[in-house]
Structure formats: structure tokens, C-alpha cells
C-alpha positions as CSV (number, residue, x, y, z in Angstrom):
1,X,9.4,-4.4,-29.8
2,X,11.4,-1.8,-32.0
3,X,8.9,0.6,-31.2
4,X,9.7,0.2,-27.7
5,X,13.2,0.1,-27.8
6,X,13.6,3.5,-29.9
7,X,10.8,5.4,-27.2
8,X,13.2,4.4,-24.2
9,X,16.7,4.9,-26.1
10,X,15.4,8.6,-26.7
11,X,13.5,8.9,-22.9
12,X,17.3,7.9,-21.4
13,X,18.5,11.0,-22.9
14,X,16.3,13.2,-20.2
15,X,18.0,15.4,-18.5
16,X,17.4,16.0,-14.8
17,X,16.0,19.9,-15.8
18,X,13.9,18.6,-18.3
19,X,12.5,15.7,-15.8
20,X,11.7,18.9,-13.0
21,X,10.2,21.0,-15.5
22,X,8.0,17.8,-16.7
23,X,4.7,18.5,-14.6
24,X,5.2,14.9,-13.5
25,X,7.6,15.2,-11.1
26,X,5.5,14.5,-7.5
27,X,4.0,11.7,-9.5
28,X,7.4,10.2,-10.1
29,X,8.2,10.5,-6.6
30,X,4.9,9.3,-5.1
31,X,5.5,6.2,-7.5
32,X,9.0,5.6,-6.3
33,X,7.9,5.5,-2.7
34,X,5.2,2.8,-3.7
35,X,7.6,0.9,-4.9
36,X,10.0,0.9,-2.1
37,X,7.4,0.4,-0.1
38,X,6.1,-2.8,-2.3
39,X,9.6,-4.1,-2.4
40,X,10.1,-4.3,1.0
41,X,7.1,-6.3,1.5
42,X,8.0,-8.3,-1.0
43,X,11.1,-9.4,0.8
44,X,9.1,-9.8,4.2
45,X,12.0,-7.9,5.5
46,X,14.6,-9.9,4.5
47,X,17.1,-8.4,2.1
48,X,17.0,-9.6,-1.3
49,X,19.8,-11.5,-2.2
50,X,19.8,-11.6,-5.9
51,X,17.7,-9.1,-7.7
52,X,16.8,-9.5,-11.5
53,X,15.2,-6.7,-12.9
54,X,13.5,-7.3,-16.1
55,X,12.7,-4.2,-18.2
56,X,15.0,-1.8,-16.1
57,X,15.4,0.7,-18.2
58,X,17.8,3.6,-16.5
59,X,18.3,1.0,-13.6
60,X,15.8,3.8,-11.3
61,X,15.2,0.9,-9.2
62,X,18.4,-0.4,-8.4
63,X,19.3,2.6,-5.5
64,X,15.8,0.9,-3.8
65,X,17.1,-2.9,-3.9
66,X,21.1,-1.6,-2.7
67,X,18.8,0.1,0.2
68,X,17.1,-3.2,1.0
69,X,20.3,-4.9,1.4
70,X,20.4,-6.4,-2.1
71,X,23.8,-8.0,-2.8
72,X,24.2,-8.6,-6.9
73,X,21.4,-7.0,-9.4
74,X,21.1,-7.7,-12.9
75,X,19.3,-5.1,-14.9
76,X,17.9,-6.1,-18.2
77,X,16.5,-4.1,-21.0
78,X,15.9,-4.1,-24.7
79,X,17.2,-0.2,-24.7
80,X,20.8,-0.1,-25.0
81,X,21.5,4.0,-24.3
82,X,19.2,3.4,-21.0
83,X,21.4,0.4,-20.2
84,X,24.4,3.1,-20.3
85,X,23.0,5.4,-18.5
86,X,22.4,3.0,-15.5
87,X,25.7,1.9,-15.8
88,X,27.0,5.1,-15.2
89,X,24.3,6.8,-12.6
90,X,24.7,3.8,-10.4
91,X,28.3,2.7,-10.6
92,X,29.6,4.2,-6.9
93,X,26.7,1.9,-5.3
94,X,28.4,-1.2,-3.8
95,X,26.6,-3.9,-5.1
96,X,27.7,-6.0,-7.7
97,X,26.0,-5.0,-10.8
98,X,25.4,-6.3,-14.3
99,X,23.3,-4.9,-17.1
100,X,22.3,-6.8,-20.3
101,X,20.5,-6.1,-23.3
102,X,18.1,-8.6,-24.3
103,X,14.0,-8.7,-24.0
104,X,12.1,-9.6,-20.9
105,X,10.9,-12.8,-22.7
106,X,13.5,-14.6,-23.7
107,X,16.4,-13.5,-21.5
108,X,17.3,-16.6,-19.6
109,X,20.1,-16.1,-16.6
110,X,22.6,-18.7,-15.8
111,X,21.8,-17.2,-12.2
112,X,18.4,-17.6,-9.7
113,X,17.3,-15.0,-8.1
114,X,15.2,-14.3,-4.8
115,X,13.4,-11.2,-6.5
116,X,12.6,-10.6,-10.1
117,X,11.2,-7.0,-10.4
118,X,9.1,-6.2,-13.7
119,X,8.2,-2.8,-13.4
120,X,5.9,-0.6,-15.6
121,X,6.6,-3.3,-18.5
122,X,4.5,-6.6,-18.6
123,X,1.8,-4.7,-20.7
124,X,4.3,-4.6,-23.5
125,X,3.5,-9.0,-23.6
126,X,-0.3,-8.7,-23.4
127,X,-0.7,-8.5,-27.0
128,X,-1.2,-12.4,-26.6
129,X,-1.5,-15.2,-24.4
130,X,1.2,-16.7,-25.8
131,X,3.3,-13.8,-24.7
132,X,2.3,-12.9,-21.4
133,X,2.5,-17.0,-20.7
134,X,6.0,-16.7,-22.0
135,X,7.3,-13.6,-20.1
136,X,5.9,-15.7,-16.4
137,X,7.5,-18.8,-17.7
138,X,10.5,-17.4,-17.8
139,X,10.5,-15.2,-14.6
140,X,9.2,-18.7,-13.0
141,X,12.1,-20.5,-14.5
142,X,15.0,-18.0,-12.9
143,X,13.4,-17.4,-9.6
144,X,14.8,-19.2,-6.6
145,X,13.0,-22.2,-4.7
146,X,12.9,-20.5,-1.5
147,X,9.6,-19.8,0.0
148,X,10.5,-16.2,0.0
149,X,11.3,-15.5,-3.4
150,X,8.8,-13.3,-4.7
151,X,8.1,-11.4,-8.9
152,X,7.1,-8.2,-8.0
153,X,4.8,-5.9,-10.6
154,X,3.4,-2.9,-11.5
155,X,1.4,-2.4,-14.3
156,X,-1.7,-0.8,-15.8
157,X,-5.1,-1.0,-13.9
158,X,-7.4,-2.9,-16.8
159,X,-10.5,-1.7,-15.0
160,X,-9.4,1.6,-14.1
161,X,-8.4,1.6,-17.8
162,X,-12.2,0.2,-18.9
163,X,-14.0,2.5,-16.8
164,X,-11.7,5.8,-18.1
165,X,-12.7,4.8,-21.4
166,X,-16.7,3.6,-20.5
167,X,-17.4,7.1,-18.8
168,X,-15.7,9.2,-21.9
169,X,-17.7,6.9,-24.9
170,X,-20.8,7.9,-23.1
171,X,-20.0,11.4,-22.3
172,X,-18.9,11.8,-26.0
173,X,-21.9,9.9,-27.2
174,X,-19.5,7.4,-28.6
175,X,-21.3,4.2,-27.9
176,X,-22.2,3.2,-31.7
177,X,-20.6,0.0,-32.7
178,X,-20.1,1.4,-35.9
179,X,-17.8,3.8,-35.1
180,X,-14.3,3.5,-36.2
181,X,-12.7,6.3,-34.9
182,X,-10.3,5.8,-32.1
183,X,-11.4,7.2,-28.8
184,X,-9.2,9.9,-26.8
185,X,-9.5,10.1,-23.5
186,X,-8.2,13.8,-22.4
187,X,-9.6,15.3,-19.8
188,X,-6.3,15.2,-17.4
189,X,-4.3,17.6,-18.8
190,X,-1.0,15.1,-17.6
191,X,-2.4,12.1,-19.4
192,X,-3.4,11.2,-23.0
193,X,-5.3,7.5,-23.5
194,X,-5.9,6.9,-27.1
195,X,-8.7,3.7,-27.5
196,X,-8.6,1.9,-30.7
197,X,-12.0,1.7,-32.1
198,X,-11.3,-2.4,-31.3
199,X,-10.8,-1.5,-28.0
200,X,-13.4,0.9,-27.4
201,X,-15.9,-1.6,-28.9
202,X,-14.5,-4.5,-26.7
203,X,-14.6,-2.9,-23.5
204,X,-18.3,-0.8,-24.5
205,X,-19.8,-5.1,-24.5
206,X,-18.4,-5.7,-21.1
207,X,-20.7,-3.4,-19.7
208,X,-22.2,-2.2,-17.4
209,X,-19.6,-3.2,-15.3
210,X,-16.1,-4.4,-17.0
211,X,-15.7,-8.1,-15.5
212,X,-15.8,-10.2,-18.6
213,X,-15.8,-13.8,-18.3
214,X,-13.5,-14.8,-20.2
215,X,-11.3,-11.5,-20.4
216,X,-10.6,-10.5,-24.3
217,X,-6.9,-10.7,-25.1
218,X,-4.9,-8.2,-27.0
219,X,-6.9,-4.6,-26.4
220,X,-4.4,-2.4,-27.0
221,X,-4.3,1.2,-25.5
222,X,-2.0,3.9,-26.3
223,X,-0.5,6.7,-23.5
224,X,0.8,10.0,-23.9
225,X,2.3,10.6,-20.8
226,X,5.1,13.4,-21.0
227,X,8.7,11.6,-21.6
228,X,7.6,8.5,-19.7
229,X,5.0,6.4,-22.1
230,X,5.4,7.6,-25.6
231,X,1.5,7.2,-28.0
232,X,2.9,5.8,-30.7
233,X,3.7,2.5,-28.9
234,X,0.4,0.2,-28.3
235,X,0.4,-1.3,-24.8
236,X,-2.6,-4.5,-24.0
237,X,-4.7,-4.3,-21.2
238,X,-3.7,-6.9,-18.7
239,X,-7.1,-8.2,-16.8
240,X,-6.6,-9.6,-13.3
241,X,-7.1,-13.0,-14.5
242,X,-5.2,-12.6,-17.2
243,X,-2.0,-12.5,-14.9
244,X,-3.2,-14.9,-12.3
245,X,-3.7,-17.5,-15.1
246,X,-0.3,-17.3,-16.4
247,X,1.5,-16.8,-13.1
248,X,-0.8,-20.3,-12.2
249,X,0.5,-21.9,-15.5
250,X,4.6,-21.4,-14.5
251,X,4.0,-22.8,-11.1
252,X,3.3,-19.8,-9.3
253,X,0.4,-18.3,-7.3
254,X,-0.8,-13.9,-6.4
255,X,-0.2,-13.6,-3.3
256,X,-1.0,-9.6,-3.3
257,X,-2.7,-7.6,-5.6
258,X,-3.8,-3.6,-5.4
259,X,-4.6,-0.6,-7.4
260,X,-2.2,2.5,-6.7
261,X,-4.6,3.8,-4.4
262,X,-5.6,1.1,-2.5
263,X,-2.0,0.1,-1.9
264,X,-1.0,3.5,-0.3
265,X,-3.8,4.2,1.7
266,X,-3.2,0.9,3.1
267,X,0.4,0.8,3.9
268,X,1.2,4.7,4.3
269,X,2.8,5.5,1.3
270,X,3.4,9.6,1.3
271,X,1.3,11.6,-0.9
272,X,3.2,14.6,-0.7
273,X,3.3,17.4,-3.3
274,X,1.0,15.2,-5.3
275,X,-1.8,17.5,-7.6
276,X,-5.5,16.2,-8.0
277,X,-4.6,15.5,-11.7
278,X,-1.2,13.3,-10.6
279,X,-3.2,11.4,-7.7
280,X,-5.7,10.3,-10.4
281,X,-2.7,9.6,-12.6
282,X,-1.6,6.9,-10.1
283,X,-5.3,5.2,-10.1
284,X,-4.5,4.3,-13.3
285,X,-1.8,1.4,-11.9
286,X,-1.6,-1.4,-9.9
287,X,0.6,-4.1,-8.3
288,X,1.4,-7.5,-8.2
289,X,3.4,-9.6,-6.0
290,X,3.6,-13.5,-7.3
291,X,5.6,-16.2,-5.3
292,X,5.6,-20.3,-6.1
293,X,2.7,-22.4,-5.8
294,X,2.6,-24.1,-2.3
């Protein structure tokens, strides 16, 4: 996790001209206002009571769950300069606030809370089962009993992922088994995906259509995605079952799960601004919303 530690110590030090002058703006908006909107039917509108937000980063979240009605947040990441800069962007919010650093997996709170929020982060424990199994353990074991409380995700779409990477192996004739180059996926001139040759061989035996029975573990993909997802740190392809089997293993059940697209179209989240290149950006996510087994 070092890796990931030093990419989001040095994306905290953004500045707000540099984040305009990003191309990636309207897609940083359009995903903020899918998460609002995912958080507040999370809560079923009730307000969230205690929020713990695992992988937090610059606490971006936090004005959303003050906003909701939210009355303490704890915001935990393994990047200590984005710890400080939430600390300091969010400080005339009133809503009691704490911020650790510690990672996602083992943090354990002394606290239970009615909403734990992993955002844009539970790819970082697919590398194994053991992992993921371990990062929904212990969201499981700090969430609250009530039948409300809810983990809420977003994460990486693993067949948007598998069929971005099918359609460019064929259209680059890069369907030999023994080929051990990595493939690159470039044709969005916003986003970079970079396919071990592991990977690309995995995913090229699931098809014709990626729906593997059972999944292969540990793919790992790298992004290029301006300041926000840095290539030189691997992220693992998270399949649907996948998460459902770990969420099932800690005592807790899906209860909603969507690509990007799919979500917004369905509950009316505002595509404004948004270029053909940052819409199919977005296609490339999906959410999660997990509560305990009845």
C-alpha cells in the first residue's frame, strides 16, 4: 500500500486551478452528484447518524453527509497530507469530525456507525480473497445493527473493464496467448488502462462474453487518469460476485447494485457539462449499497 499512500499524499497537493484546468472537471462533478444522490438512498431519507468513511482521502465527501444531516464523521485514510488537507477544508462544517490515519482493512473503531462509505477504494483489496474478505469483515464488524445501516460503494465496473480491454485485443490483433506485452487501452484521450499481459490473457478465456464461473482473483489493471488514479499503482478487478460473496461471508447481503450509467438514468442524476469522452469515463464505475443479512 506504499504505492498508494505516496500517489494520494502528492494528489492532496492539487490546487483548485490545477483541478479546473484538468479536462476532468464535469466528470468530477457528474460523479459527485451520483454520490449524493447514492447516499441519500442509502439512508432511505433518514439522516445518517454516524458516518465512517473508509479511504477518505481529502474528506470530498464529508460536505455530502453534513448535508444529509450527518452528526459525527470519521474519515480514514492511509494518506497523511490528504488527512490535513480535510482537516483544514472542512473545519467550519458543524459536525463533529475526526480523521485517522490507518488502512481501510485493519482500522477498527471503538464507535458503530449507521453508514460506512468506501468510495473509489475497495479495488485497492482485490488483489486477494483474503483481502477483499478482510476489508467487509471489518466494515461488517463497525456497522450498526439497525435495519438501516447501509456500506455504501463505488468502484470499478469489472465488465465494463473486460469488455474495454476484449474490444481493444481484437482491434489490435492482440489475442495470441503468447503475447507478453501489456495491453494499453487509449483511445479516450481522458483515460489510460494499461492490461498486464496476465490480465489480458485472463479476461481474452472468458470470452465471448466476460461471466466466468468462478471469477479469477487478482487481475490487476492499471489507470492513468489525470491527478486522480495514478499508472504506477496496480488496482484488481472486482467481479460482481466477487463482492457479493464477501459482503455474504461478514453477515451482510447487496441490496443495490448499478453501473454509472444505469444509476443516473434511473434516478435523475444531472449530466450537465459532461463531454462524450467523460460520459464514457463514468461507464467505467459502478455502485454498491450492502446492508445486514435479514
Amino acid at each position: 500500500m506504499a504505492a498508494v499512500r505516496r500517489h494520494y499524499n502528492r494528489a492532496s497537493r492539487e490546487t483548485a486551478q490545477e483541478r479546473r484546468r484538468s479536462g476532468h472537471l464535469a466528470l468530477r462533478r457528474f460523479h459527485n452528484a451520483l454520490k449524493a444522490a447514492l447516499f441519500r438512498r442509502a439512508g432511505g431519507g433518514r439522516p445518517p447518524a454516524h458516518v465512517l468513511d473508509l479511504a477518505c482521502g481529502r474528506g470530498g465527501d464529508l460536505s455530502k453527509w453534513a448535508a444529509l444531516g450527518a452528526r459525527r464523521y470519521t474519515g480514514v485514510d492511509i494518506a497523511e497530507e490528504a488527512l490535513d488537507v480535510a482537516r483544514q477544508r472542512y473545519a467550519h462544517l458543524r459536525l463533529d469530525q475526526q480523521y485517522l490515519c490507518h488502512d481501510m482493512i485493519t482500522f477498527r473503531s471503538p464507535h458503530v456507525h449507521d453508514m460506512i462509505s468506501i468510495q473509489f477504494a475497495m479495488h485497492y483489496a482485490g488483489a486477494t480473497r483474503a483481502r477483499l474478505h478482510a476489508l467487509w469483515a471489518a466494515a461488517a464488524a463497525q456497522l450498526a445493527p439497525g435495519p438501516g445501516a447501509r456500506v455504501v460503494c463505488t468502484f470499478p465496473d469489472a465488465r465494463a473493464l473486460a469488455r474495454a480491454a476484449l474490444t481493444a485485443a481484437r482491434r489490435q490483433g492482440r489475442e495470441n496467448e503468447n503475447d507478453e506485452d501489456d495491453l494499453v487501452v487509449d483511445d479516450n484521450p481522458l483515460v489510460r488502462l494499461r492490461f498486464p499481459a496476465a490480465t489480458r490473457r485472463a479476461l481474452l478465456r472468458m470470452a465471448p462474453a466476460p461471466a466466468p464461473a468462478p471469477a479469477p482473483w487478482g487481475l490487476a489493471v492499471h489507470w492513468a487518469l489525470g491527478a486522480l488514479v495514478d499508472d504506477r499503482v496496480p488496482e484488481y478487478i472486482l467481479w460482481p460476485e466477487h463482492v457479493a460473496g464477501a459482503a455474504r461471508a461478514a453477515g451482510l447481503r447487496v441490496v443495490e447494485t448499478d453501473n454509472f450509467h444505469a444509476f443516473a438514468y434511473r434516478h435523475g442524476v444531472p449530466q450537465d457539462g459532461l463531454s462524450e469522452n467523460e460520459w464514457a469515463v463514468s461507464r467505467l464505475y459502478r455502485t454498491l449499497v450492502a446492508a445486514r443479512a435479514s
